[in-house]
C-alpha positions as CSV (number, residue, x, y, z in Angstrom):
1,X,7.7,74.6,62.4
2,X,6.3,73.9,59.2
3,X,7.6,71.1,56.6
4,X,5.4,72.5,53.9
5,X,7.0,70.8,49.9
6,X,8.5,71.4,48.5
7,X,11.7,69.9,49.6
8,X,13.7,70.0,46.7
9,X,16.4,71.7,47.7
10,X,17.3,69.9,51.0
11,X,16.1,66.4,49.6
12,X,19.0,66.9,46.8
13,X,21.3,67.7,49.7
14,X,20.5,64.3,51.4
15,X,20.6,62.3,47.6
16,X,23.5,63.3,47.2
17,X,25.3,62.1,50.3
18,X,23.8,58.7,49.5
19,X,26.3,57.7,46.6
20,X,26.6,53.4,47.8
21,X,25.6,49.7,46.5
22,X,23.6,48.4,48.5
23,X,24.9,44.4,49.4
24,X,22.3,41.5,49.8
25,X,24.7,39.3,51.7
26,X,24.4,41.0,54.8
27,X,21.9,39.4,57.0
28,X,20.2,40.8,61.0
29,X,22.8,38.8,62.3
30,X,25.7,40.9,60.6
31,X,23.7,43.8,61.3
32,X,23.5,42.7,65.5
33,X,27.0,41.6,65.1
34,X,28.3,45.0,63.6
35,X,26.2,47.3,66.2
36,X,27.2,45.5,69.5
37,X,30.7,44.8,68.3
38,X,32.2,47.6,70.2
39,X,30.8,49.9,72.9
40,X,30.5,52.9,70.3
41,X,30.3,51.6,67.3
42,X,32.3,54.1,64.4
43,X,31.9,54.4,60.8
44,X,34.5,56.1,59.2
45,X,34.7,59.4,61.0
46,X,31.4,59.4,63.2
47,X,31.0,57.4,66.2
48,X,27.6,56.3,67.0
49,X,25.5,56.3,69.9
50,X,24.8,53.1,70.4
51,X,21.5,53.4,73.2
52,X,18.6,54.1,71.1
53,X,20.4,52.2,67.9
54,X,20.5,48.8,70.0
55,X,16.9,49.3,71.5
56,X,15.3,50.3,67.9
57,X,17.1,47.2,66.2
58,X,16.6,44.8,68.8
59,X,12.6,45.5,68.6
60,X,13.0,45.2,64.4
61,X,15.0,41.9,64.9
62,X,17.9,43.8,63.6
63,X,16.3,44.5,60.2
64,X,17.3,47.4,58.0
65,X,14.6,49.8,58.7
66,X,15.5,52.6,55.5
67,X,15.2,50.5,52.3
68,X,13.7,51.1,49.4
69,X,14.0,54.9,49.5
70,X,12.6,55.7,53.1
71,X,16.1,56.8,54.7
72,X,16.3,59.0,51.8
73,X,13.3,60.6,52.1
74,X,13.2,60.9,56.3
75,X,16.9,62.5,55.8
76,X,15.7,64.9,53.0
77,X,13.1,66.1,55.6
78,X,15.0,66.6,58.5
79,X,17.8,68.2,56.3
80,X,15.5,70.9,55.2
81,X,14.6,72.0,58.1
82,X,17.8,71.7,60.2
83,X,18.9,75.4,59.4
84,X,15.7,77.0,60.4
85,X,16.2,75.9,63.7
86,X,19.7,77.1,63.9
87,X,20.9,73.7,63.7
88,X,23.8,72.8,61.1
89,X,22.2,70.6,58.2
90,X,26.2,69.2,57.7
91,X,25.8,67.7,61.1
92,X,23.3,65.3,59.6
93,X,24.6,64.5,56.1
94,X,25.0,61.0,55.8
95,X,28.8,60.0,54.6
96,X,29.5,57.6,51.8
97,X,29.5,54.2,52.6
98,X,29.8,50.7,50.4
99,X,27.9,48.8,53.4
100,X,23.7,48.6,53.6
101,X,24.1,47.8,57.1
102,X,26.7,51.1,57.6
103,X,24.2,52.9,55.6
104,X,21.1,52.0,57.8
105,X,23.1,52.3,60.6
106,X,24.4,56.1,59.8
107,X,20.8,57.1,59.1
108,X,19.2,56.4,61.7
109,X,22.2,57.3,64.1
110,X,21.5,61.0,62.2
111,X,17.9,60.6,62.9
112,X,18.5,60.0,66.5
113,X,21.0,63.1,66.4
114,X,18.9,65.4,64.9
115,X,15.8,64.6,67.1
116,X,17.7,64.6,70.3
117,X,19.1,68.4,69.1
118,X,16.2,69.8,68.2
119,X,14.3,68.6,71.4
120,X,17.2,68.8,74.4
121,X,20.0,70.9,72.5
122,X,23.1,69.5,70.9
123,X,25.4,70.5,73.2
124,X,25.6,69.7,77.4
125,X,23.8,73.0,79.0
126,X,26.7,73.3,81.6
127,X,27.8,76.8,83.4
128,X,30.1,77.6,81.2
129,X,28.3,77.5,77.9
130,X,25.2,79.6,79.9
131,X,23.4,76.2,80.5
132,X,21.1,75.6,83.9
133,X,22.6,72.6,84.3
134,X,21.2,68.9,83.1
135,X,18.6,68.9,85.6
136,X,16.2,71.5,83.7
137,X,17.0,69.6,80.3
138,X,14.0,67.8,78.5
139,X,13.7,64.3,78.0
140,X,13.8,62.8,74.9
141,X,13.5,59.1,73.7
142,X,15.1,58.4,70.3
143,X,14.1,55.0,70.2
144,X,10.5,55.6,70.6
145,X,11.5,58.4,67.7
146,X,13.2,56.1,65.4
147,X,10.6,53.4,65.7
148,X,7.6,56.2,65.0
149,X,9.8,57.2,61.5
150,X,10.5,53.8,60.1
151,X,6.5,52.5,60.8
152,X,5.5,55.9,58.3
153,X,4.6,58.6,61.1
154,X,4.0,61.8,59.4
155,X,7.7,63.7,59.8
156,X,6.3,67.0,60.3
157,X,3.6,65.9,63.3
158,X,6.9,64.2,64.9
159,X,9.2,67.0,64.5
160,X,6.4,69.7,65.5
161,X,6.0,68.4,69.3
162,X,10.2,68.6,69.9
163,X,11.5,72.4,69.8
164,X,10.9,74.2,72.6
165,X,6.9,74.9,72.9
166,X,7.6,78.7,73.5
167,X,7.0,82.2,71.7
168,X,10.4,83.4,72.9
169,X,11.8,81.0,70.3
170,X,9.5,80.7,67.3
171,X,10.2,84.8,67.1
172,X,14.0,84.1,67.5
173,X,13.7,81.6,64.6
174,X,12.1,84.2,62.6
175,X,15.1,86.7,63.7
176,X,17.7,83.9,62.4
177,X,15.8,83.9,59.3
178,X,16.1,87.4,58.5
179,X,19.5,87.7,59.7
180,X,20.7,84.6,57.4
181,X,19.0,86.8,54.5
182,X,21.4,89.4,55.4
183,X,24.3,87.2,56.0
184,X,23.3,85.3,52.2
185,X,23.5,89.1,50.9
186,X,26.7,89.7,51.8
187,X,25.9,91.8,55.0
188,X,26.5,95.3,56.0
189,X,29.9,98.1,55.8
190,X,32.0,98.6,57.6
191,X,32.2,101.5,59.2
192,X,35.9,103.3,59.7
193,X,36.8,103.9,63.0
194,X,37.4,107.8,63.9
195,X,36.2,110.5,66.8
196,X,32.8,110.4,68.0
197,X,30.2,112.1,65.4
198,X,27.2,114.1,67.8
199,X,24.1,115.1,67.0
200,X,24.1,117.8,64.0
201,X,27.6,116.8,63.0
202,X,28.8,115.9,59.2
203,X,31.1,113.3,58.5
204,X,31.5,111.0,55.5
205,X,31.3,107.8,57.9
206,X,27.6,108.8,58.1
207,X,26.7,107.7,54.6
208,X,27.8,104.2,55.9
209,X,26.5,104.2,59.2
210,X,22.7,105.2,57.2
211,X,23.2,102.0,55.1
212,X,23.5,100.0,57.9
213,X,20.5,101.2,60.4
214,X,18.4,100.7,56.8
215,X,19.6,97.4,56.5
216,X,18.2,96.4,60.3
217,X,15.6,98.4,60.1
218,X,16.2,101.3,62.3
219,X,16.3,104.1,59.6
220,X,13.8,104.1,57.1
221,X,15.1,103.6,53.2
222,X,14.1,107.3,52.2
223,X,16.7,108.9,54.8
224,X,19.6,107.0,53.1
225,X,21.2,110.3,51.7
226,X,23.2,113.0,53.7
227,X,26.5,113.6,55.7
228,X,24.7,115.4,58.8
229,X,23.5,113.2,62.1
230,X,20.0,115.0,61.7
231,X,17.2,114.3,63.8
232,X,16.0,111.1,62.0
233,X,19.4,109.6,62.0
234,X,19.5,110.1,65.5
235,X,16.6,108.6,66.3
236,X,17.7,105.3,64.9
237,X,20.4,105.4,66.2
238,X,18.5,105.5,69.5
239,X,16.6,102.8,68.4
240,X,19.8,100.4,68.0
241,X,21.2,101.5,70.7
242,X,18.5,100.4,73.1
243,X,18.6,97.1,70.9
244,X,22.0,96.5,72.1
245,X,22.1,98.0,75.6
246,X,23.8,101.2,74.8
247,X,23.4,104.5,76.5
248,X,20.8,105.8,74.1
249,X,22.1,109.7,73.2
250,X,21.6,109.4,69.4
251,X,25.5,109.9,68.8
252,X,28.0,107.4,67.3
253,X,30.1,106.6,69.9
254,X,32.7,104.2,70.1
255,X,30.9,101.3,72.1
256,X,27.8,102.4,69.0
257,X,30.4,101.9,66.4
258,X,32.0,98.7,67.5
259,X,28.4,97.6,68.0
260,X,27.4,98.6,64.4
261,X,30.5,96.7,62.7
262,X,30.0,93.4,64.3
263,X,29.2,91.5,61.0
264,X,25.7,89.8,60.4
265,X,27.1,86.4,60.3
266,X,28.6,87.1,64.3
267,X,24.8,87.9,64.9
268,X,23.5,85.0,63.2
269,X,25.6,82.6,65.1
270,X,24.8,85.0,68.7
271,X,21.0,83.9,67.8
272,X,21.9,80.3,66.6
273,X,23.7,79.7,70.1
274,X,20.5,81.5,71.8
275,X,18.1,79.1,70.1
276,X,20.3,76.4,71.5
277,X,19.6,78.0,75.1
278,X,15.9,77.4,74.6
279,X,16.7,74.1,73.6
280,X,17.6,73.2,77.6
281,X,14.9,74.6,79.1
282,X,12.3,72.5,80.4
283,X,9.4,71.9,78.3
284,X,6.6,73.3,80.9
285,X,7.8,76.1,83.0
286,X,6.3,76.5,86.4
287,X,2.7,79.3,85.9
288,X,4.3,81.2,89.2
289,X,8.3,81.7,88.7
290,X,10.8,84.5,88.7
291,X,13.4,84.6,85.8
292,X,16.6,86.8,85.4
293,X,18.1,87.2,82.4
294,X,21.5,88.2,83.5
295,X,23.3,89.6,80.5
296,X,20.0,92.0,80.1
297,X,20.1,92.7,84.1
298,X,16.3,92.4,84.1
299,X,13.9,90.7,86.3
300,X,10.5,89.4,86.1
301,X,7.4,88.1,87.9
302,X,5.4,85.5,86.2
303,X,2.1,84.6,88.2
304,X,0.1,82.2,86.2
305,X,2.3,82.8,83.0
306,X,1.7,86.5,83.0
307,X,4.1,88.6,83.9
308,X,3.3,90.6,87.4
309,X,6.2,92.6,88.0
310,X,9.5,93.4,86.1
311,X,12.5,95.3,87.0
312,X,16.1,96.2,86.3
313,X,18.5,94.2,88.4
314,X,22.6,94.2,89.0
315,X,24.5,91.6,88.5
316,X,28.0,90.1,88.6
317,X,30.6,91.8,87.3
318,X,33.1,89.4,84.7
319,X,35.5,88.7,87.3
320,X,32.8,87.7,89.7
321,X,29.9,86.1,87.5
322,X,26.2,85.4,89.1
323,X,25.9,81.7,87.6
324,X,22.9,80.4,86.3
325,X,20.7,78.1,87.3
326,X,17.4,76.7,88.4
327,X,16.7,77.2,91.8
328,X,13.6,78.0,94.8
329,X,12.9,80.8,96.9
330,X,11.3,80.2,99.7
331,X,11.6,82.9,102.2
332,X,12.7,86.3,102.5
333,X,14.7,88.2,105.3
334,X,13.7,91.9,106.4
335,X,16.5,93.8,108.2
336,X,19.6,91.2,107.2
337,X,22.6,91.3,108.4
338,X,25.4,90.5,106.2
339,X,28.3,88.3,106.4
340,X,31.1,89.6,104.5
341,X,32.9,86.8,102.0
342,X,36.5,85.6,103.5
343,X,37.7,87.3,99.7
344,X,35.8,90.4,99.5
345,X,36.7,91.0,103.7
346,X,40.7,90.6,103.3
347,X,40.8,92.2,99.2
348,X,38.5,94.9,99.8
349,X,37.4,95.4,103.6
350,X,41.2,95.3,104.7
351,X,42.9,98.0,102.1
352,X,40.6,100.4,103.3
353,X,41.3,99.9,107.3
354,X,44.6,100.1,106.6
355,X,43.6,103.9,105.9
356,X,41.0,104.5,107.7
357,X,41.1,102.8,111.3
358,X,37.5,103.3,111.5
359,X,36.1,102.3,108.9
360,X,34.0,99.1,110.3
361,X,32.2,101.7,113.1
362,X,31.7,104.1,110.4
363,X,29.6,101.0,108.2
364,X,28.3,99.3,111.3
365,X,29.9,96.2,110.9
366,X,31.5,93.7,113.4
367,X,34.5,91.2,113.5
368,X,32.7,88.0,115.0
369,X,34.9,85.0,117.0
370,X,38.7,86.6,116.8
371,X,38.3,88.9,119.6
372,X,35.6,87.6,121.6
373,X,35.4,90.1,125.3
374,X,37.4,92.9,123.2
375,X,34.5,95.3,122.3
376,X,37.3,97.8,120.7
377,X,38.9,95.5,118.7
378,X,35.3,93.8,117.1
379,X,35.0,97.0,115.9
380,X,38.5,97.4,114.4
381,X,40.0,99.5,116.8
382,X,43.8,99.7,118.7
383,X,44.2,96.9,116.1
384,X,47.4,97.5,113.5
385,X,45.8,96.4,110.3
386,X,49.4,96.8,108.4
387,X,50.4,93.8,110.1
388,X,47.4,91.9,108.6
389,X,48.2,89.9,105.6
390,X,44.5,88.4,106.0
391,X,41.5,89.5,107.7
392,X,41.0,87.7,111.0
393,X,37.6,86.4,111.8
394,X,34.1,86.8,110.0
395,X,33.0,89.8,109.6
396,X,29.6,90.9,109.6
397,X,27.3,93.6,109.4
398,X,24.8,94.6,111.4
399,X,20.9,95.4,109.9
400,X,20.4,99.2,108.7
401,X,19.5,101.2,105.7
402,X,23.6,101.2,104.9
403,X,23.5,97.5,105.0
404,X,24.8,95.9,101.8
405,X,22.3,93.9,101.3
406,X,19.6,96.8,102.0
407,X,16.3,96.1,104.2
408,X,15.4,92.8,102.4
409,X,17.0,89.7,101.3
410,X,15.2,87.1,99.6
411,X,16.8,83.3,100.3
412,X,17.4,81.0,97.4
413,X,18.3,77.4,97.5
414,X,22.2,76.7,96.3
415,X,25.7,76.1,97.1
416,X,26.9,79.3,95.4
417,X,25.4,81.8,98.3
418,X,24.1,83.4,95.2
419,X,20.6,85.3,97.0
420,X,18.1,88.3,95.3
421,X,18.3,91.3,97.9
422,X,17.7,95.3,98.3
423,X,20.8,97.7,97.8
424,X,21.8,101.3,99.0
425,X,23.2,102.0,96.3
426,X,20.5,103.1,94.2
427,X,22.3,104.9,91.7
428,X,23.4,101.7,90.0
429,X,19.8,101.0,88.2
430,X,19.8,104.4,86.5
431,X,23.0,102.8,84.3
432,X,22.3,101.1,81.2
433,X,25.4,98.3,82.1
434,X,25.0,97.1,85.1
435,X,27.0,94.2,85.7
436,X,28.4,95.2,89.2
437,X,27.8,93.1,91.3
438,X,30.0,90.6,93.7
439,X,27.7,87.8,92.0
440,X,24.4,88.2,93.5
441,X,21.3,90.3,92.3
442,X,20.4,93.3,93.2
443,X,17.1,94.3,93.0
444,X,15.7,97.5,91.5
445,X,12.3,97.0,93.4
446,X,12.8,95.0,96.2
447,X,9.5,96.0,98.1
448,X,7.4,95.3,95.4
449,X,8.8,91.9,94.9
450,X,8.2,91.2,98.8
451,X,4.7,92.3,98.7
452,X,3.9,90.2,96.1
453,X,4.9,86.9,97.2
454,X,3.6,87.6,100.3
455,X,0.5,89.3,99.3
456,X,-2.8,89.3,102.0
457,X,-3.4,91.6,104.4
458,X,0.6,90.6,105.2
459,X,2.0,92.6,102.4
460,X,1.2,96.3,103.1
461,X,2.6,95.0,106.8
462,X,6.2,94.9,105.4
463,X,7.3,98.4,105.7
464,X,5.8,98.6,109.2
465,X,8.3,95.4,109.7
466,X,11.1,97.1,108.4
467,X,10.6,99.9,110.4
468,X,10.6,98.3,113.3
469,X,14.3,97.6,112.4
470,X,14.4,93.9,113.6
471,X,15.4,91.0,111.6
472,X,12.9,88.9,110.6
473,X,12.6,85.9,108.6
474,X,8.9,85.0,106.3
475,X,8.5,81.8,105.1
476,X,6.5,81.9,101.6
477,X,3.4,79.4,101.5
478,X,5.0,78.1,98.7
479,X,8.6,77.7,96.7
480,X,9.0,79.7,93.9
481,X,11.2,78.6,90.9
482,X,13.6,81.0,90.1
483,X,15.4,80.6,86.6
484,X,19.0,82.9,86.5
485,X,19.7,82.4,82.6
486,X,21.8,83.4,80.1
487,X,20.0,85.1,76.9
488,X,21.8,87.9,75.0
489,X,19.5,87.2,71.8
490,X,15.7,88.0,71.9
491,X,12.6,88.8,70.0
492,X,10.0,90.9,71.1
493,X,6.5,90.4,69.4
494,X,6.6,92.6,66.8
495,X,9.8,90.9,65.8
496,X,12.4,93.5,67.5
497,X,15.4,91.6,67.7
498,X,18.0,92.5,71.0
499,X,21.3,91.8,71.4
500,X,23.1,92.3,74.5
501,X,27.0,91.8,75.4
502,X,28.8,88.6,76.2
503,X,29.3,89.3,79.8
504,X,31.1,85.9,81.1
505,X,31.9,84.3,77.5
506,X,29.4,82.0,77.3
507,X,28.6,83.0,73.8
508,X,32.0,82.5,72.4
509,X,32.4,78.7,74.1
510,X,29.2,77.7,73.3
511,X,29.5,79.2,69.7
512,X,33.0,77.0,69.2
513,X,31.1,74.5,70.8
514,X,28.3,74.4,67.8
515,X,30.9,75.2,65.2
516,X,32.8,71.8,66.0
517,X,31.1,69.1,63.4
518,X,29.2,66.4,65.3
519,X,32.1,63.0,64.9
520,X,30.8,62.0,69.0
521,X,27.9,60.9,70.1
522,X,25.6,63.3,71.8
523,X,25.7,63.8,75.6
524,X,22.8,63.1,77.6
């Protein structure tokens, strides 16, 4: 962050909201009085959060802290470098007021604001916004915050310790930057919608559709002219389409052209709410975790913050979403068996025994505690499965290569039954989208991942274990952290920006979520 002068511009913005008399009548006592007069105390249309305004007054003997200039100042700082972080600069403007004591009061309540966003996120990290949960949140103490402004601590050494202490989202803040450029310039065309143009095709739309790759980028100013897909049209559009998590065959297709026409300010507010997302993560990651970014279905293996191994997962389809959070792994199972979900057993096993008898033999599973002596009927057979309106029992099955969880499972600590593990159906990581899952993650490399966590002499023992065909449980030396989160914005280091689709909808609550103006006091 840098809070380099000049601040002109943003110190105007703040002047400007600061149109009252000040009145020497009021005293600390009607300042005390006026805080602690309701639980949240409101001026006008913003209600205050009273818990770091009572402590920061109390320790001032309920003094005004922003006289002579100060809170004007502070304000104009924080104001001008609101945006840049992808926070709204409206959501700490400081209304109108006729009161000194309102006035004091409504700064430093938008100091605390603004300090608490930057540094923990503006908005609860919940599941349904893409958030871990509170639990990984940073701390942050805006009384120590507003008492370190009002003594004269330099703003920019105060506000340089609170964003998230990670490349990941200085380059993302650079992205928004170049995207709010774009956005400022009006953005890009449109493109018409019509059939799909391939490679050595002409069509008008490609005039357009050169604009736009130039405009992000991809296509290089010179190649703006011509109605043909030619070879360097087609290579950009490869490059976008990997950008965006599109099958990359150089053609404009219609999930390429719906991609192309989503307007620069819908990308500026995807990266704004992805900044947000890095705003909940905990300051200091463990050196030795796994993290999953589930909208990119992608895996990796940090070991003493490098990363040691990275892979393309599957996850959850929409109607069955892998949730994220933080979680530990701490052992692994070779050979599972699997215990089919009462859902997925009666809506998917029981359709397909209804026309094929023998179809739990054929996939080596067994029905466990309904038939109990009746060998046939654990198996599914001489039983009339049209009669079933619910599968009866748990089903399970047994270890194998056809097992659905593959040869290994790796255990994870949560309520959700939400583990890694192996697949049989390989085919599924050669797809570009690849949320098709039932909510857990598939693993692209499952005996890599299992040799390194095990590492030793133990590791190149695994596929002897496997082999062997018996189900065994390891226990790691240690718990890993494993972080499933929700990023469809990122940087890479050369400043390659990806987007990737909003799988569960996280992006368009948390997006409505940011867009409402800040009248309530934050949530901790």
């Amino acid at each position: 962050m840098s809070l380099a002068r000049p601040f002109l511009i943003g110190l105007s913005l703040a002047l400007a909201s600061f149109a009252w008399p000040a009145s020497a009548a009021e005293t600390p006592g009607d300042l005390q009085k006026r805080l602690e007069s309701e639980a949240a105390p409101k001026i006008g249309d913003r209600t205050l959060d009273p818990a770091p305004l009572t402590g920061f007054y109390r320790q001032r003997g309920h003094r005004l802290a922003w006289t002579d200039g100060k809170g004007e100042r502070v304000v104009g700082d924080i104001l001008a470098v609101a945006d840049g972080e992808g926070l709204s600069a409206d959501n700490y403007a400081i209304p109108a007021t006729n009161s000194a004591i309102d006035r004091d009061l409504l700064i430093s309540d938008a100091l605390a604001r603004f300090g608490h966003d930057l540094a923990t996120g503006r908005i609860a990290p919940t599941r349904s916004v893409g958030g871990m949960g509170p639990d990984t949140r940073p701390s942050f103490d805006a009384t120590r915050f507003l008492i370190d402004l009002s003594s004269g601590k330099d703003v920019a050494a105060l506000l340089e310790v609170l964003p998230p202490p990670y490349a990941g989202y200085q380059r993302l803040k650079v992205a928004l930057e170049r995207y709010r450029k774009l956005v400022a310039a009006g953005g890009w065309p449109v493109i018409p919608d019509g059939t799909s143009i391939k490679a050595e095709a002409e069509d008008e739309r490609l005039l357009l559709v050169r604009r736009r790759l130039i405009m992000t980028g991809e296509l290089a100013a010179t190649h703006d002219k011509g109605k043909r897909l030619d070879k360097p049209l087609a290579d950009a559009l490869k490059t976008f389409q990997n950008r965006h998590g599109i099958e990359p065959d150089g053609f404009v297709g219609k999930q390429t052209l719906t991609a192309l026409n989503v307007p620069a300010e819908e990308r500026m507010r995807q990266i704004q709410a992805n900044l947000e997302r890095w705003r909940w993560m905990p300051h200091r990651l463990d050196s030795s975790h796994i993290a999953v970014n589930l909208p990119a279905a992608h895996l990796e293996l940090v070991r003493e913050g490098r990363i040691d191994l990275a892979m393309r997962v599957v996850v959850g389809d929409v109607k069955s979403p892998t949730p994220t959070m933080a979680t530990t792994l701490s052992s692994m199972v070779l050979n599972p068996t699997w215990t089919v979900p009462p859902g997925i057993a009666t809506k998917e096993i029981l359709p397909k025994l209804r026309k094929e008898p023998n179809y739990l033999v054929a996939n080596n599973m067994v029905i466990l505690d309904a038939f109990d002596g009746d060998s046939a009927k654990q198996q599914g057979i001489g039983i009339d499965w049209s009669r079933q309106s619910r599968f009866p029992g748990r089903l399970r099955q047994r270890p194998g290569p056809d097992n659905a969880l593959g040869q290994i499972k790796f255990n994870l600590s949560n309520s959700d039954d939400i583990y890694l593990h192996d697949t049989p159906k390989r085919q599924y990581f050669g797809r570009i989208f690849r949320a098709l899952s039932h909510g857990c993650v598939r693993l692209e490399r499952p005996l890599d991942l299992a040799k390194s966590l095990i590492g030793g002499e133990m590791a190149d023992k695994v596929p002897e274990m496997i082999s062997a065909a018996d189900t065994k449980t390891i226990k790691l030396d240690k718990a890993l952290t494993v972080y499933l989160m929700y990023f469809t914005a990122w940087a890479d280091e050369d400043g390659t920006v990806h987007f990737r689709d909003d799988l569960y909808g996280h992006d368009a609550r948390l997006k409505a979520a940011l867009k409402r103006p800040a009248r309530l006091a934050p949530a901790n």
